[in-house]
C-alpha positions as CSV (number, residue, x, y, z in Angstrom):
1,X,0.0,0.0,0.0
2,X,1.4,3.3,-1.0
3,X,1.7,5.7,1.6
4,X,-0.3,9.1,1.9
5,X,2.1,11.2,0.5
6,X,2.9,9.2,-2.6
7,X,-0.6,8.5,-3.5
8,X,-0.9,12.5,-3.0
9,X,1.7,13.0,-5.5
10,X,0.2,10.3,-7.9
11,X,-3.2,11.7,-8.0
12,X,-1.7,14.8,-8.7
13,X,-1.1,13.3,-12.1
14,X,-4.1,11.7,-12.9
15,X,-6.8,13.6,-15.1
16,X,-10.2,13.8,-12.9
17,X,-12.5,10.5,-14.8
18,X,-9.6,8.5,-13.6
19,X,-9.7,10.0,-10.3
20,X,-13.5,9.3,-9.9
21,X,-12.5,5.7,-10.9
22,X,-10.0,5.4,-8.1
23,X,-12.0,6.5,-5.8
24,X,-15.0,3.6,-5.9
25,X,-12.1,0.8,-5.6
26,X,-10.2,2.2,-3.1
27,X,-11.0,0.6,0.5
28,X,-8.5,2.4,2.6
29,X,-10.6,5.1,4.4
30,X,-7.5,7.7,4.2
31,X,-6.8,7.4,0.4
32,X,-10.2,7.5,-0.4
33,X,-10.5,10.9,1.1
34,X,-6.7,12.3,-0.4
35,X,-8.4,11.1,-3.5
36,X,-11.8,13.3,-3.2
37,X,-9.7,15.7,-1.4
38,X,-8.0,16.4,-4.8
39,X,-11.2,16.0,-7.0
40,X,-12.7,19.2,-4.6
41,X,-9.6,20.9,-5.8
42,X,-10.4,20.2,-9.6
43,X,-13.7,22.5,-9.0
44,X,-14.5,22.6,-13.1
45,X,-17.8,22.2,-15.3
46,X,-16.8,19.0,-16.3
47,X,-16.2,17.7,-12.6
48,X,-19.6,19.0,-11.4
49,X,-20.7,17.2,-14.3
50,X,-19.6,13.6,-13.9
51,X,-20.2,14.2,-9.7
52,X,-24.1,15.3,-10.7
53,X,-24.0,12.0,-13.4
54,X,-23.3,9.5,-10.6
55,X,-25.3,11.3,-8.5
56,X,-28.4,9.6,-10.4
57,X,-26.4,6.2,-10.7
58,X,-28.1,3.1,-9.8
59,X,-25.1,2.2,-7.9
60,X,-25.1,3.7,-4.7
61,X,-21.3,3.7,-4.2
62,X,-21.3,6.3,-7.3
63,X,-23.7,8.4,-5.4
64,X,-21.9,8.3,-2.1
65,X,-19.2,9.5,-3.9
66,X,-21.4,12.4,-5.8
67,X,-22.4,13.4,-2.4
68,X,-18.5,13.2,-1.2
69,X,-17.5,15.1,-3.8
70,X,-20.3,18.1,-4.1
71,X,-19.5,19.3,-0.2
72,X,-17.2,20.9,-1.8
73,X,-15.7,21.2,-5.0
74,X,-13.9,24.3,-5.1
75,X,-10.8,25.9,-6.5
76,X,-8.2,27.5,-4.7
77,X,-10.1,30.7,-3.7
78,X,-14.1,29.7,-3.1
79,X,-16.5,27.1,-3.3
80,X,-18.1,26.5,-6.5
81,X,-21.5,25.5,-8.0
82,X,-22.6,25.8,-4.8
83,X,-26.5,26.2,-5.3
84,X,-26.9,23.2,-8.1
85,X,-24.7,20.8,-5.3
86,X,-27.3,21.6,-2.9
87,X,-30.6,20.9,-4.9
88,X,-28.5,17.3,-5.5
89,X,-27.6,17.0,-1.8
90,X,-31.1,17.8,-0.7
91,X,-32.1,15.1,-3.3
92,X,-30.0,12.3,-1.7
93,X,-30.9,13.1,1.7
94,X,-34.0,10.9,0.1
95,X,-31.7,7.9,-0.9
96,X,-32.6,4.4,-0.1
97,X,-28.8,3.9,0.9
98,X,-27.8,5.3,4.4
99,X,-24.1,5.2,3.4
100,X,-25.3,8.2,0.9
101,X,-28.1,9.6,3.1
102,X,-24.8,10.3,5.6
103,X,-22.4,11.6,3.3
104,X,-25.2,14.2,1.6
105,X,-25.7,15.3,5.3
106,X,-22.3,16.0,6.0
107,X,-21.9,17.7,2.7
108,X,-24.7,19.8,3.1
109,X,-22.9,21.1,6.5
110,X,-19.6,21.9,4.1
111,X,-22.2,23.8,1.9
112,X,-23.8,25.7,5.1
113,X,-27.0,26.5,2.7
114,X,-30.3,27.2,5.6
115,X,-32.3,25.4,2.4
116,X,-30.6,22.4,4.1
117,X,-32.1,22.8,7.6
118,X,-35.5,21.5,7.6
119,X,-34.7,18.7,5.3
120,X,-32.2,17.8,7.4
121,X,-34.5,18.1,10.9
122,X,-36.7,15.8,9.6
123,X,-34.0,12.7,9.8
124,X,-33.2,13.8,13.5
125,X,-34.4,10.7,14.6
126,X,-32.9,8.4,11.8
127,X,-32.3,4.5,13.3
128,X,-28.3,4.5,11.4
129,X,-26.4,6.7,13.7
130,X,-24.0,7.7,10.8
131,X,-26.5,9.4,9.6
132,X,-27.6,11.4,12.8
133,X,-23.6,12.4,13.0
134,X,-24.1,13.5,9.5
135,X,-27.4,15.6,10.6
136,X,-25.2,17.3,12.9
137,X,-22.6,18.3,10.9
138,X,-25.4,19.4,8.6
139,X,-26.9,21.5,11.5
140,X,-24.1,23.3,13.1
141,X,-22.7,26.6,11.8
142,X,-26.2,28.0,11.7
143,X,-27.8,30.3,14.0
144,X,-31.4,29.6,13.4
145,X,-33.0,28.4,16.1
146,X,-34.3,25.1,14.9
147,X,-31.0,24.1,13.8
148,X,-29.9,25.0,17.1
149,X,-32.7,22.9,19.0
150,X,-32.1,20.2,16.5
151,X,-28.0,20.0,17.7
152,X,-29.7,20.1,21.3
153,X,-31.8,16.8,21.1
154,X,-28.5,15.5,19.1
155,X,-26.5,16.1,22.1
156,X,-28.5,13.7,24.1
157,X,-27.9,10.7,21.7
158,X,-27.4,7.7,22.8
159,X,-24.4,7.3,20.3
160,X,-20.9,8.5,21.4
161,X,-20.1,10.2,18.3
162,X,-23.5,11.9,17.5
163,X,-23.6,13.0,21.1
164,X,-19.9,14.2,21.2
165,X,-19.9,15.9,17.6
166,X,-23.6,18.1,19.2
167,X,-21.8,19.1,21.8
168,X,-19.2,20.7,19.8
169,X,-21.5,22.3,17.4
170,X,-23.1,24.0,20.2
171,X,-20.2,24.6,22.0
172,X,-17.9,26.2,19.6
173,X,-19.4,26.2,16.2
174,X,-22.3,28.3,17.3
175,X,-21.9,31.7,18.1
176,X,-25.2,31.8,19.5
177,X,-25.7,32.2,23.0
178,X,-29.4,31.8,25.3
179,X,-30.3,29.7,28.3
180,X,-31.6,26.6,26.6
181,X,-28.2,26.2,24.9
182,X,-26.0,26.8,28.2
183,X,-28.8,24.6,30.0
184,X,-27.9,21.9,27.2
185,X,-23.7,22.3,28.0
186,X,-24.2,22.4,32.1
187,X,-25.9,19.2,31.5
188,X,-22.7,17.7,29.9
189,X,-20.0,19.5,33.1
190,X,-21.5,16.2,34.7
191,X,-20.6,13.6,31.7
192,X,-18.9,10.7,32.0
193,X,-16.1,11.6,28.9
194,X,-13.7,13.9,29.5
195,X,-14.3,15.3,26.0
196,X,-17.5,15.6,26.3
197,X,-16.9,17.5,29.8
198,X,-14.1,19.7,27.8
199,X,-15.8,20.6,24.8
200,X,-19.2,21.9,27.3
201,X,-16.4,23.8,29.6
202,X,-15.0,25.2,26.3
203,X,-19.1,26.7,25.4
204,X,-19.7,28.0,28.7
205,X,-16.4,29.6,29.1
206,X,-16.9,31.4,25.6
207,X,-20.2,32.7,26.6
208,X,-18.8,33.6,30.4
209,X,-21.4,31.0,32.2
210,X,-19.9,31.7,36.1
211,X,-21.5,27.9,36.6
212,X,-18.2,26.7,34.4
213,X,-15.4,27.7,37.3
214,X,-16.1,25.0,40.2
215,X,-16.3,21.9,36.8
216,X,-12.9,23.9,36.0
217,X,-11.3,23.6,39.1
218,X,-12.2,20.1,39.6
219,X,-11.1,19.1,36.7
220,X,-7.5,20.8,37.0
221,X,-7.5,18.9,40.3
222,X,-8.5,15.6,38.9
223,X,-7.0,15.4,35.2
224,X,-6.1,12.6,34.0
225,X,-7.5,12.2,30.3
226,X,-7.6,15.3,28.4
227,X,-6.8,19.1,28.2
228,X,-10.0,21.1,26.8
229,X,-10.2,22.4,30.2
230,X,-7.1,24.7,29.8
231,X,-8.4,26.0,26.4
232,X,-11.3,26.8,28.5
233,X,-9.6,29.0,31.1
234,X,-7.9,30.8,28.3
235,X,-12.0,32.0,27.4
236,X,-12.5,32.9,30.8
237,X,-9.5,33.1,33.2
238,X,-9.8,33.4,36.9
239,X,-7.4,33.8,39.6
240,X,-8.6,31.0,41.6
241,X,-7.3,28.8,39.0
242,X,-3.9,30.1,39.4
243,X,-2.8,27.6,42.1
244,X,-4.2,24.0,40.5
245,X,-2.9,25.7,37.2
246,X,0.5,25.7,39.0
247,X,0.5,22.1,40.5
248,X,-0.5,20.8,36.8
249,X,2.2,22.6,35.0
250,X,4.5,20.6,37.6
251,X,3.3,17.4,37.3
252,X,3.3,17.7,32.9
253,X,6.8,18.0,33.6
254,X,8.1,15.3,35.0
255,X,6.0,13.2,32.8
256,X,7.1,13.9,28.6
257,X,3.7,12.6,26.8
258,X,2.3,16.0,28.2
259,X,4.6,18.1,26.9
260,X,2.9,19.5,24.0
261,X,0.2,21.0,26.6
262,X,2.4,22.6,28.5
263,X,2.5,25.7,26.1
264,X,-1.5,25.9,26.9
265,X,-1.5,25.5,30.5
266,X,1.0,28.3,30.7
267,X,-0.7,30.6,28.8
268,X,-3.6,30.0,30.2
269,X,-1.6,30.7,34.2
270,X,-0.3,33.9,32.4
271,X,-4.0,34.9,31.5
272,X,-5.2,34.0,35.4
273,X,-1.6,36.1,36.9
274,X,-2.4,39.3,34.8
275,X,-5.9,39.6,35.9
């Protein structure tokens, strides 16, 4: 198997039929995507044109990859054909094939068109979780307010990934703030994940929720499995962090996988000294 960077430079080469091509037999998760990543950068009429072809292809491994493809074909300053690729989106959003009911979702959350947002509201409660994660890629980046109730439910799923990807769209990819969303992200201080936990820290912090600072301090005093938590004093610093800010930066030290968060947690003690 050729790694990354070679198949990056051979697709380089290749003219954009061929690249479809190699795309449907390729099983390796990560080449299929340097492959689509390079048809997106090949954002010309005749592109758009094969992509909208297998888009109405009996096979449904042609239309995943129409819907793979039309999130965002581009070239190297905007998106392109951006309102055709979302009347074919909102198209396979209908598709008996989950595999492509997924991949039109998460395309339509590359495209960011509101057209998308009721279309996709009415799959909230889809039985394939890959396509609930897809729904909330789909919703997040808007600020209306059913998008924003829809990422809401989402981030009570009973899938891990659906829940966890919610909670970042409300967290940090919505710019939004109100009650029902901080509500929805002091819920998830209490989660069992520590990414879960961070990421809800993180959207509180941002929108200067006071509730955030005792989850903060506790989980200075208690980290063991991730470092959102810093990232969130650095949107709200306090002084009472200073001291278990301190003690942490000691402790990464002596022990070299934490190394590359050191440079967070002192910027964030910086931030907390200065106040």
């Amino acid at each position: 198997m050729k790694t990354n960077n070679e198949l990056f430079l051979d697709v380089k080469k290749l003219p954009y039929y061929e690249l479809f091509d190699l795309a449907l037999d390729e099983n390796d998760v990560d080449n299929y995507w340097t492959i689509v990543a390079e048809i997106h950068s090949r954002g010309c009429q005749d592109v758009f044109k094969n992509a909208k072809e297998y888009s109405k292809s009996k096979d449904s491994a042609k239309r995943m990859l129409a819907a793979d493809v039309l999130g965002q074909l581009r070239n190297a300053k905007r998106k392109l054909f951006h309102q055709e690729s979302v009347v074919i989106l909102l198209h396979l959003l209908n598709d008996v094939d989950d595999k492509v009911v997924a991949s039109a979702a998460f395309s339509l959350g590359h495209r960011n068109d509101v057209k998308a947002i009721n279309p996709l509201l009415l799959l909230i409660d889809h039985k394939n979780p890959s396509v609930r994660e897809g729904i909330v890629t789909g919703l997040s980046n808007h600020e209306d307010k059913n998008a924003i109730n829809g990422l809401i439910q989402l981030s009570r799923d009973s899938d891990y990934d659906v829940q966890n990807w919610a909670v970042f769209g409300l967290a940090s990819l919505c710019k939004k703030d109100s009650e029902k969303i901080r509500s929805a992200l002091f819920i998830k201080l209490q989660n069992k994940d520590a990414e879960i936990r961070g990421e809800a820290m993180i959207g509180l912090a941002k929108r200067k929720d006071v509730r955030v600072k005792d989850a903060v301090v506790k989980e200075l005093n208690n980290l063991k499995y991730g470092y959102w938590v810093l990232d969130a004093i650095i949107e709200m610093p306090e002084k009472k962090y200073i001291n278990p800010l301190k003690e942490l930066i000691q402790s990464m030290k002596k022990q070299k996988e934490y190394e590359r968060h050191i440079e967070d947690a002192n910027n964030a003690l910086h931030l907390c000294l200065n106040l």
